[in-house]
C-alpha positions in Angstrom: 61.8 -9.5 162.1 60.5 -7.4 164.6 63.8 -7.1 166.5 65.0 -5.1 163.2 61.9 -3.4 162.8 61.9 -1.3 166.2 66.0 0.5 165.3 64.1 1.5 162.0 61.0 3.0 164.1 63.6 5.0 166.2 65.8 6.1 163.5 62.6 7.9 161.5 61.4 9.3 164.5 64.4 11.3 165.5 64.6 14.0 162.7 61.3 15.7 163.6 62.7 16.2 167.4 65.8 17.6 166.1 63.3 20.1 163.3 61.3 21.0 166.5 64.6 22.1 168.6 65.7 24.3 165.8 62.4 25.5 165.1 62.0 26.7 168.9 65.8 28.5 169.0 64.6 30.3 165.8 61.8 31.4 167.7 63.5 32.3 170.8 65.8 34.6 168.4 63.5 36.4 167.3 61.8 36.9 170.0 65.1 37.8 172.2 66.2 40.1 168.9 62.3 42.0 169.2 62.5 42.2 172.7 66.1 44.1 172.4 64.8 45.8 169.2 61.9 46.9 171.2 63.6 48.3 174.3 66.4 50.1 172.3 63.3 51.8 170.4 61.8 52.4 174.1 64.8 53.9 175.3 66.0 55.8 172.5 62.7 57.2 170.8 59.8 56.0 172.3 59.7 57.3 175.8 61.1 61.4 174.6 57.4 60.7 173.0 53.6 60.7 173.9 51.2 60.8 171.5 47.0 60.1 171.1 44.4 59.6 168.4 42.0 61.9 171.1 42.3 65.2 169.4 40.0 67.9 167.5 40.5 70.6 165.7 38.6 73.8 168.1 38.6 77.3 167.1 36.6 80.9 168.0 33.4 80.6 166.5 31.8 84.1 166.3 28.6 84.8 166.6 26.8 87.4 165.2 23.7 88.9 167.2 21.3 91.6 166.9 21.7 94.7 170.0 18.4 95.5 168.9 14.6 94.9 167.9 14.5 94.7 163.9 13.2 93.2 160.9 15.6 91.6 158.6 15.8 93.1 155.1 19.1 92.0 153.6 21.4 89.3 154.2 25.0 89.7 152.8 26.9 86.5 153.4 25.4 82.7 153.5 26.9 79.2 154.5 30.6 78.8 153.6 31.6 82.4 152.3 34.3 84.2 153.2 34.1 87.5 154.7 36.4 90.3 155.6 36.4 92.4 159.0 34.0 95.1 158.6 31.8 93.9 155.6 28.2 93.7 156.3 26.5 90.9 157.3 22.6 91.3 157.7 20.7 95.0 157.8 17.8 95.5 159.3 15.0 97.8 158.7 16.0 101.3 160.0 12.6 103.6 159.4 12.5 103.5 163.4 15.8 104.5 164.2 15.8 106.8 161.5 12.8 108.7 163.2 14.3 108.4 166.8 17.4 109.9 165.6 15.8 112.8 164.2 13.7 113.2 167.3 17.0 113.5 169.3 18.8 116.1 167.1 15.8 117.9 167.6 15.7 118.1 171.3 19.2 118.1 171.4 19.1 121.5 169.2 15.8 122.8 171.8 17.7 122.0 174.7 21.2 124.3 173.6 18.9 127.0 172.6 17.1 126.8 176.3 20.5 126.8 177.8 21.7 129.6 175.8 18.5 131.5 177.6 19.7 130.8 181.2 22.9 132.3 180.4 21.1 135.3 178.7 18.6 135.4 181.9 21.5 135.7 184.0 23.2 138.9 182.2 19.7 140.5 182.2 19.2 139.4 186.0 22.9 141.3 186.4 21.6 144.2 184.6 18.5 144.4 187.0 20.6 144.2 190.0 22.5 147.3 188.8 19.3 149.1 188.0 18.4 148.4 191.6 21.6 149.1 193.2 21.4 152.3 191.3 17.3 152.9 192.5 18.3 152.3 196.6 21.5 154.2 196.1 19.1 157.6 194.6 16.3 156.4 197.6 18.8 156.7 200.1 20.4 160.0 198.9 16.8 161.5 198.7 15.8 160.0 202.6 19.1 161.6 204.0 18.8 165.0 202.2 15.3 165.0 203.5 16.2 164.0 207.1 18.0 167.0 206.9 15.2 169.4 205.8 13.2 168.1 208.0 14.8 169.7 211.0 15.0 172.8 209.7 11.2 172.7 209.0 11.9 172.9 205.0 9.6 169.9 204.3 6.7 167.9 206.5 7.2 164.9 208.3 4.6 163.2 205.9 7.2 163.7 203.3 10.2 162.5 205.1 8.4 159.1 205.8 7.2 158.9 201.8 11.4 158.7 201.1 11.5 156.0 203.9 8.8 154.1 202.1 10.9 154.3 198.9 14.0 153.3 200.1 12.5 150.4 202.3 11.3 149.5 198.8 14.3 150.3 196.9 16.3 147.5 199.4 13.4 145.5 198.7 13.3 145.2 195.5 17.1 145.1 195.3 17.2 141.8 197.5 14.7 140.3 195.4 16.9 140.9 192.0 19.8 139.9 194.1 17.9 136.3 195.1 16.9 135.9 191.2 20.6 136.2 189.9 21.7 133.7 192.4 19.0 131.6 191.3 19.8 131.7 187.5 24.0 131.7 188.0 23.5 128.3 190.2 21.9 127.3 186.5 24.6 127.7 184.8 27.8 127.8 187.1 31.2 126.7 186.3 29.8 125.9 182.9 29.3 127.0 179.6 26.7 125.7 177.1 28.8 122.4 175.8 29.2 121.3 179.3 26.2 122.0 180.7 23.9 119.3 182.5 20.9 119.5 180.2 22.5 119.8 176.7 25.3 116.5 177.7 21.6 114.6 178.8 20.3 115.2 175.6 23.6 114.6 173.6 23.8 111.3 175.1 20.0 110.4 174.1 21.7 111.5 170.6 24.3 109.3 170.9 21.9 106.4 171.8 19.7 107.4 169.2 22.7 107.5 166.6 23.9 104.2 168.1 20.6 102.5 167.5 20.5 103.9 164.0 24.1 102.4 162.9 23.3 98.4 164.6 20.6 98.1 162.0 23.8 97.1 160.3 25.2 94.4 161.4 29.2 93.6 160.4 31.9 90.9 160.0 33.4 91.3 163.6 36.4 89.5 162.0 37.8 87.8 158.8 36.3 84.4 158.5 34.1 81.5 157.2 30.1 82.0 157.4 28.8 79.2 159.2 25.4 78.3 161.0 23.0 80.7 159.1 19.7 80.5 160.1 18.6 84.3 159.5 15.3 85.2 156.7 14.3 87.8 155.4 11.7 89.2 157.3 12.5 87.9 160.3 11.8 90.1 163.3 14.7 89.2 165.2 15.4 90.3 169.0 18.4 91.3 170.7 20.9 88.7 171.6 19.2 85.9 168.7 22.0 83.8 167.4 21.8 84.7 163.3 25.1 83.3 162.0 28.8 82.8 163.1 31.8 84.1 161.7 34.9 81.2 162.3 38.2 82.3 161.6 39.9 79.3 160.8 43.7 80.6 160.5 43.2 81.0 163.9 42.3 77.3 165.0 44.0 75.3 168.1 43.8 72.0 168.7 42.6 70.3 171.7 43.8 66.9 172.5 43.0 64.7 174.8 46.2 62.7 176.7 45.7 59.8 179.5 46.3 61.4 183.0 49.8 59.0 183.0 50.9 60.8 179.7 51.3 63.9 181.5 54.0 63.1 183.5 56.8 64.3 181.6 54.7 67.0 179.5 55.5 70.7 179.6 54.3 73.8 178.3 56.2 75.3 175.4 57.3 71.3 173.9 57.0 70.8 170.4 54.5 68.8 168.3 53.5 67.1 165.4 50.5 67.2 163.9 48.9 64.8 161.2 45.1 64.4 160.3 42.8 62.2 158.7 42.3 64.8 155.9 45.5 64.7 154.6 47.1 61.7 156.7 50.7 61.5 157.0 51.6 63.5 153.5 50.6 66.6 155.7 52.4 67.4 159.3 51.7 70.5 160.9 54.3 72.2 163.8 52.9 73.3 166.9 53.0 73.5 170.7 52.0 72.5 174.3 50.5 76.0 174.9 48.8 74.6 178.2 47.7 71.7 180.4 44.6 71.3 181.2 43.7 72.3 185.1 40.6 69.6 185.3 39.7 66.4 183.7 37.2 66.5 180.9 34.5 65.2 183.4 35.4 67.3 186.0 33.8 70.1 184.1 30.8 68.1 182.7 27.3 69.0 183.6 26.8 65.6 185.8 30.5 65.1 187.2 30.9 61.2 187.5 29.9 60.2 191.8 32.3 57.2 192.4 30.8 57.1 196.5 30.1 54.1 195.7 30.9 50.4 196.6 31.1 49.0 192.6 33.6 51.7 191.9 36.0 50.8 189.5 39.2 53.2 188.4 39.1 54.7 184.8 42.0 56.2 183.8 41.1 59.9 183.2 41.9 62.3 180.2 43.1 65.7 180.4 42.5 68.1 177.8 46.3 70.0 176.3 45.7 72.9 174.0 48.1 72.7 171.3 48.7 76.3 168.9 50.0 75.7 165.8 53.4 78.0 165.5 53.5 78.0 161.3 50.2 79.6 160.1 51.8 79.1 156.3 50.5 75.7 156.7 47.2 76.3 157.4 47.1 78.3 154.6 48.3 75.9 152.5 46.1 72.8 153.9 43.3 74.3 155.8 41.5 72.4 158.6 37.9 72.7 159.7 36.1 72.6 163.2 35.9 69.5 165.0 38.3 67.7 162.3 40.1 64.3 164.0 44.5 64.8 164.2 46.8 62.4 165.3 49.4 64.4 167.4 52.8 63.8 169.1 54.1 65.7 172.0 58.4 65.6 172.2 59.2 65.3 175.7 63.1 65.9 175.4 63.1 69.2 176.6 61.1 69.5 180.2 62.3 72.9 181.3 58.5 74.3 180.4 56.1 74.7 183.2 53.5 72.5 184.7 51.3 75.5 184.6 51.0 79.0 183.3 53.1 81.1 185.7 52.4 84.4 183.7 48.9 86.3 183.8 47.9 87.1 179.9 49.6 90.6 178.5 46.7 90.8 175.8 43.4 89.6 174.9 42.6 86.5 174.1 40.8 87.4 171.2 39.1 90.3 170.5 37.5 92.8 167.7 37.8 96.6 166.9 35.0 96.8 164.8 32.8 98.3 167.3 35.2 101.3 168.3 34.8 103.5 165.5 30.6 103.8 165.9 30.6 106.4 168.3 33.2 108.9 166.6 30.5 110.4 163.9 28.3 111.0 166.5 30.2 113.1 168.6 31.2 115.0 164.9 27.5 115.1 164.6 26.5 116.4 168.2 29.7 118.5 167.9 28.0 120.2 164.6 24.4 120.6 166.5 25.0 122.5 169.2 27.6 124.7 167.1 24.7 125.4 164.8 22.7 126.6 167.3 25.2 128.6 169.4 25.3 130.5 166.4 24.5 134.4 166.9 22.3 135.5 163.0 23.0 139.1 162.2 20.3 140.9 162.8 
């Protein structure tokens, strides 16, 4: 009995061998078919492609600052609104420009109608030296007719040295007028009353004046969001105090953070794809490398990592790559925020893009022309000040 119970044994055991052989060449497929799938997706798609998680929506956030000493008395945009360049933001209390500007279009007025006396000192010191050229040229006349009399014994000598006297006082007095119209031309030389010293000194103490006067209003340096308002009314607020920010957000970048061994293949100018948490993959923006960054993220930090030391381990870095979107339609369409999280993905296939910017910029960054136009009343208004008092009244 036992000698036919051991074939049986044998013959049940054998069918789980043969399961476990076809189990394991199954497995090696598929592992042999991923492998190949994997490379072919490696070679084909994968490696034209880097991509990170790392990245943040950045953007220009504007603030908006007092130039001078005020107290707050309106405040024309809060949290979240949406202003247009040029609107007014916060206005300040303007009795005390109001007074200082008055103050300076009234010395600016006193000091044209001062000026306008130098040059009317100067024709009358003109006027005096002819009266005295006139005076020593009648002296002189008199002494030499008199020198003449005196020979022949027509007159005394007493009276001959009484017409030396008065010419010797005629030259006199002719120098002296000549030294005082000297005097007042060197006043007023080479100029006429617009141009002269004294009235462009107090026409600039107009201008600050006027200056002061219009940044009691404070405007929208650009078309934005409001963010970040902490301003009161009735705050006294001091030059340079942060009172709200202006963010224009159809003018975001991105800034994305990439492994140092990512970079390899990156250029400026490659195009990207863009997806982010808001709106996950239903959304995808277009953009583009617009630069690499020069310095790791803690290269610029306020306490730059020390690695001097013998427990150093290597970290793979990160570099920061601004990325621009090109298609501002789609941010008006699906708007992003400030420090929202993307997805993006660089396409490496064209590497003919620089390393690093090769060009020096051809315009601003960003910039503002709200601030240009403040001066131009004020030279109207100077302009109309010392033209009302150059005026000549009938008398």
């Amino acid at each position: 009995m036992m000698s036919t119970q051991i074939p049986a044994d044998s013959s049940a055991a054998a069918p789980p061998k043969k399961g476990r052989k076809f189990m394991l060449s199954v497995l090696g497929a598929c592992v042999l078919v991923g492998v190949i799938v994997f490379a072919v997706w490696y070679v084909l798609l994968s490696r034209w492609y880097e991509s990170t998680d790392d990245a943040y929506v950045n953007g220009n956030v504007v603030q908006i600052t007092p130039q001078i000493i005020g107290t707050v008395v309106s405040i024309g945009a809060d949290d979240g609104d949406f202003v247009k360049q040029g609107e007014v933001l916060v206005t300040l209390d303007k009795a005390d420009a109001d007074v200082a500007l008055e103050n300076a279009a009234a010395n600016l007025a006193n000091t044209v109608r001062k000026v306008r006396g130098l040059y009317s000192t100067v024709s009358g010191a003109q006027a005096d030296v002819l009266v005295r050229q006139t005076a020593l040229q009648k002296a002189k006349e008199d002494y030499d007719r008199r020198v003449d009399l005196v020979s022949s014994g027509a007159i005394s000598a007493e009276e001959l040295s009484h017409a030396k006297d008065t010419l010797t006082s005629a030259e006199s007095s002719l120098t002296t007028a000549e030294q005082q119209l000297q005097t007042n031309k060197v006043l007023v030389d080479d100029t006429v009353v617009m141009s002269h010293p004294d009235v462009k000194a107090a026409a600039a103490q107009y201008r600050a004046a006027y200056l002061s006067e219009v940044r009691t209003t404070l405007l929208a340096p650009v078309t934005g969001y409001v963010a970040k308002r902490i301003v009161q009314v009735g705050q006294r607020v001091q030059p340079g105090a942060s009172l709200m920010a202006v963010v224009p957000l159809h003018d975001v970048w991105i800034d994305a953070n990439f492994k140092e061994t990512q970079l390899a293949h990156m250029r400026i100018g490659q195009p990207v794809e863009v997806t982010s948490d808001i709106y996950g993959h239903a959304v995808k923006y277009d953009g583009k490398v617009l630069e690499l960054g020069v310095g790791t993220g803690g290269a610029f930090s306020l306490l730059p990592a020390q690695n001097a030391t013998g427990n150093w381990i290597k970290i793979v870095q990160r570099m920061p790559v601004r990325v621009v979107f090109t298609n501002p339609r789609q941010l008006d369409q699906d708007p992003l925020r400030i420090g929202m999280s993307l997805d993006v993905k660089v396409d490496l296939h064209d590497e003919s893009g620089p390393r690093l910017a090769h060009e020096v910029p051809k315009k601003p960054a960003f910039s503002t022309d709200v601030y240009q136009q403040q001066l131009s009343h004020a030279d109207e208004q100077v302009a109309q000040i010392i033209q009302t008092n150059m005026a000549v009244r009938a008398k």
